[in-house]
C-alpha positions in Angstrom: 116.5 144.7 99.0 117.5 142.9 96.1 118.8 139.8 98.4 115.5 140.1 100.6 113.5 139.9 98.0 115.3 136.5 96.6 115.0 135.2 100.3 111.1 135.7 100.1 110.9 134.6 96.8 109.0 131.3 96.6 110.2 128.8 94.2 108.3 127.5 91.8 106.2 124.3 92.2 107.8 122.4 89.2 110.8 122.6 91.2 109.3 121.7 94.7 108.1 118.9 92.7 111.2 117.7 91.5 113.1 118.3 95.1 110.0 116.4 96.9 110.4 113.7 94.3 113.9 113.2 94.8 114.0 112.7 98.8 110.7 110.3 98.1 113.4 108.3 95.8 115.9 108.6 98.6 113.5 107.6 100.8 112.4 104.5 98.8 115.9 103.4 98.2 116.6 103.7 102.0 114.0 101.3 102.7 115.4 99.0 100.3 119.0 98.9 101.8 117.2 98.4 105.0 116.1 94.9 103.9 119.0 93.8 102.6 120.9 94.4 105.9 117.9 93.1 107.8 118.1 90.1 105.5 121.9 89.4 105.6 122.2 90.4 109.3 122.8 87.5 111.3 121.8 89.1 114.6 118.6 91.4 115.3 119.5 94.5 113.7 119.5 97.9 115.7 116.1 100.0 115.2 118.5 102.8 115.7 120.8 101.7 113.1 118.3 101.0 110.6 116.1 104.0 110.7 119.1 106.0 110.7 120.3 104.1 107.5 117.0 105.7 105.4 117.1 109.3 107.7 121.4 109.0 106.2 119.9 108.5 102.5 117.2 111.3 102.3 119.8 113.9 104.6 122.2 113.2 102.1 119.9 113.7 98.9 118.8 117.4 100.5 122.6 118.0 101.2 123.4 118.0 97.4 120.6 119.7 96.0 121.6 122.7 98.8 125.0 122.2 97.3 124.9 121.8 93.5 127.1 123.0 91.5 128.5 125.2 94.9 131.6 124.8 95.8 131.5 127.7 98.6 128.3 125.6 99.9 130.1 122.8 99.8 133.2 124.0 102.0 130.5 125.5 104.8 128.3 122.7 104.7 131.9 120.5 105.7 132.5 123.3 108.2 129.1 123.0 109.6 129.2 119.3 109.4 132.8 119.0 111.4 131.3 120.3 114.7 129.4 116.8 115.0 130.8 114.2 117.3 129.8 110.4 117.1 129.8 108.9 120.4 128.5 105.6 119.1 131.4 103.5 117.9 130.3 101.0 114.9 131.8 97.6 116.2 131.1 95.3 112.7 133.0 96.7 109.7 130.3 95.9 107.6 127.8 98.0 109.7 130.5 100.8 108.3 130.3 99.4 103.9 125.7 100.0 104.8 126.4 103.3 105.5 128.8 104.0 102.8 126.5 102.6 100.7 123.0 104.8 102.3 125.3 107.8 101.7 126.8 107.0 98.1 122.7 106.2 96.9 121.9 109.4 98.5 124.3 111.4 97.3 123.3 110.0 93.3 119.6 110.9 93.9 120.2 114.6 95.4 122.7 115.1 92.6 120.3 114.7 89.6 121.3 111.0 88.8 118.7 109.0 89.5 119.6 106.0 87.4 122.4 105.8 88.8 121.1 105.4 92.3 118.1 103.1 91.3 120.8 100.9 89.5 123.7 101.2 92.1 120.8 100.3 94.6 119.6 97.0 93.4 122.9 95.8 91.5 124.6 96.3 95.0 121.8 95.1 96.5 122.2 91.5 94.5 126.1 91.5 95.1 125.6 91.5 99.0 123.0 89.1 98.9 125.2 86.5 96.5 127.9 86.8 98.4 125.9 86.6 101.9 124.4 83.4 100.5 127.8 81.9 99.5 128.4 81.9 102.9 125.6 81.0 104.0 125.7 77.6 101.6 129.0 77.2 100.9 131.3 78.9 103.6 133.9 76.0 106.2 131.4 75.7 108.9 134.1 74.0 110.6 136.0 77.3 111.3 134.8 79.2 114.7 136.5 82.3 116.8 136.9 80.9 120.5 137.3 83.9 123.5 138.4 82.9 127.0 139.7 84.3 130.0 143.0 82.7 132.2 144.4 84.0 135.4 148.1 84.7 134.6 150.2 81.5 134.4 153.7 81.4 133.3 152.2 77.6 131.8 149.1 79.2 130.2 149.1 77.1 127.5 148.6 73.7 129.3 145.4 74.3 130.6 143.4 74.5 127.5 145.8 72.3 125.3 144.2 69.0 125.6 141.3 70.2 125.0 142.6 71.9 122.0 144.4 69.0 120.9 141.2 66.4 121.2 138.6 68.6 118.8 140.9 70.9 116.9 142.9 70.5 113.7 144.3 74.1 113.3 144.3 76.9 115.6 146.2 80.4 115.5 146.4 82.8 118.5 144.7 86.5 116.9 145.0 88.5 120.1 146.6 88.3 123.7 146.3 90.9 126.6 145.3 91.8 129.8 142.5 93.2 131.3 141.7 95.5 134.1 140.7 92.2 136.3 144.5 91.1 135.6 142.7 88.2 133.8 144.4 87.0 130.7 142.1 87.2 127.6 142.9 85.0 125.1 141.2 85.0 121.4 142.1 82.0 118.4 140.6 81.1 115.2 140.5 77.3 115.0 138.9 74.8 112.9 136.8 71.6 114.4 137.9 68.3 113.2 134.5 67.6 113.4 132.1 70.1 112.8 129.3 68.6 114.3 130.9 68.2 117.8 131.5 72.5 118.1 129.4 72.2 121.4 131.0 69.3 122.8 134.2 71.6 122.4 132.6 74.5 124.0 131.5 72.8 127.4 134.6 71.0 127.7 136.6 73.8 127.4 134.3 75.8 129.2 134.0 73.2 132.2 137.9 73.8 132.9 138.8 75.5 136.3 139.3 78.9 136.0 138.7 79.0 132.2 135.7 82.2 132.2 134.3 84.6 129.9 134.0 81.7 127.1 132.3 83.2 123.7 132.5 81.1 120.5 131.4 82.5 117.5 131.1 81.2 113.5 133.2 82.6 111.3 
């Protein structure tokens, strides 16, 4: 009866209060990192990304109030949690640091620190912002990633090379293999001896007979 009676038991509102207050925080602060990777995203972010970025930060807050100072709740909340499979794999590493960063803020607001989550927040916040900015200003905009496909060629290396040798001043070879089409996929960092003429490299190489699958991208 005794445990019925606790289950029945409605808590009282100063403390529904503080619980509502601290997922609005969460909440808040959700929105918040939400702009800043909206803002330092160089492509259109992912509606599904970003909303689940805020749902992460208020889940997270709820999750450590239900814990507190627990540990058995902690253990079956990790069981419970363990039966979830992600299907979606996160292809930009820094896709993986915003989520690290929804949880670590949610996990400061549903554990009682609010200071620390308003200041971890916005200092954060600043830090990713700097440092996309740096590279926004003062980054080598002469360094690109070049992708292309070859059809297997003991001589690979000739068909591209005077192309390579007429725009680029350094190159390095970060990944070679073979894919299902028997295509040879080759992927270099180089850097442009002139900056300006990235396109001019990018028809040129993509004009050459059975060069395909071309995709430049700025470092």
């Amino acid at each position: 009866m005794n445990v019925l009676f606790d289950i029945l038991t409605f808590p009282p509102l100063v403390t529904i209060g503080a619980d509502a207050l601290r997922i609005l925080l969460a909440f808040v602060l959700g929105i918040f990192i939400v702009n800043i990777y909206r803002w330092t995203h160089t492509n259109i972010p992912q509606k599904s990304f970003t909303d689940t970025l805020i749902i992460l930060c208020m889940l997270i807050s709820v999750v450590m109030v239900i814990i507190g100072d627990s540990i058995a709740r902690a253990f079956s909340l990790v069981g419970a949690l363990s039966i979830i499979r992600f299907r979606t794999a996160i292809q930009d590493p820094r896709d993986i640091g915003f989520v690290f960063y929804a949880l670590g803020v949610g996990m400061a607001v549903g554990a009682g620190n609010p200071s620390v989550a308003v200041l971890a927040t916005f200092l954060i916040g600043v830090i990713i912002l700097g440092i996309y900015y740096w590279h926004e200003h003062f980054s080598n905009n002469s360094e690109f990633s070049i992708e292309f496909c070859l059809p297997p060629d003991p001589n690979l290396e000739t068909v591209y090379r005077r192309v390579f040798d007429k725009y680029l001043i350094y190159e390095r070879l970060i990944e070679k293999r073979i894919k299902k089409t028997q295509l040879v996929e080759l992927n270099f960092r180089v850097k442009l001896a002139d900056p300006e003429k990235w396109l001019d490299f990018f028809n040129e190489l993509s004009s050459i007979e059975n060069v395909t699958e071309t995709k430049m991208d700025k470092e």
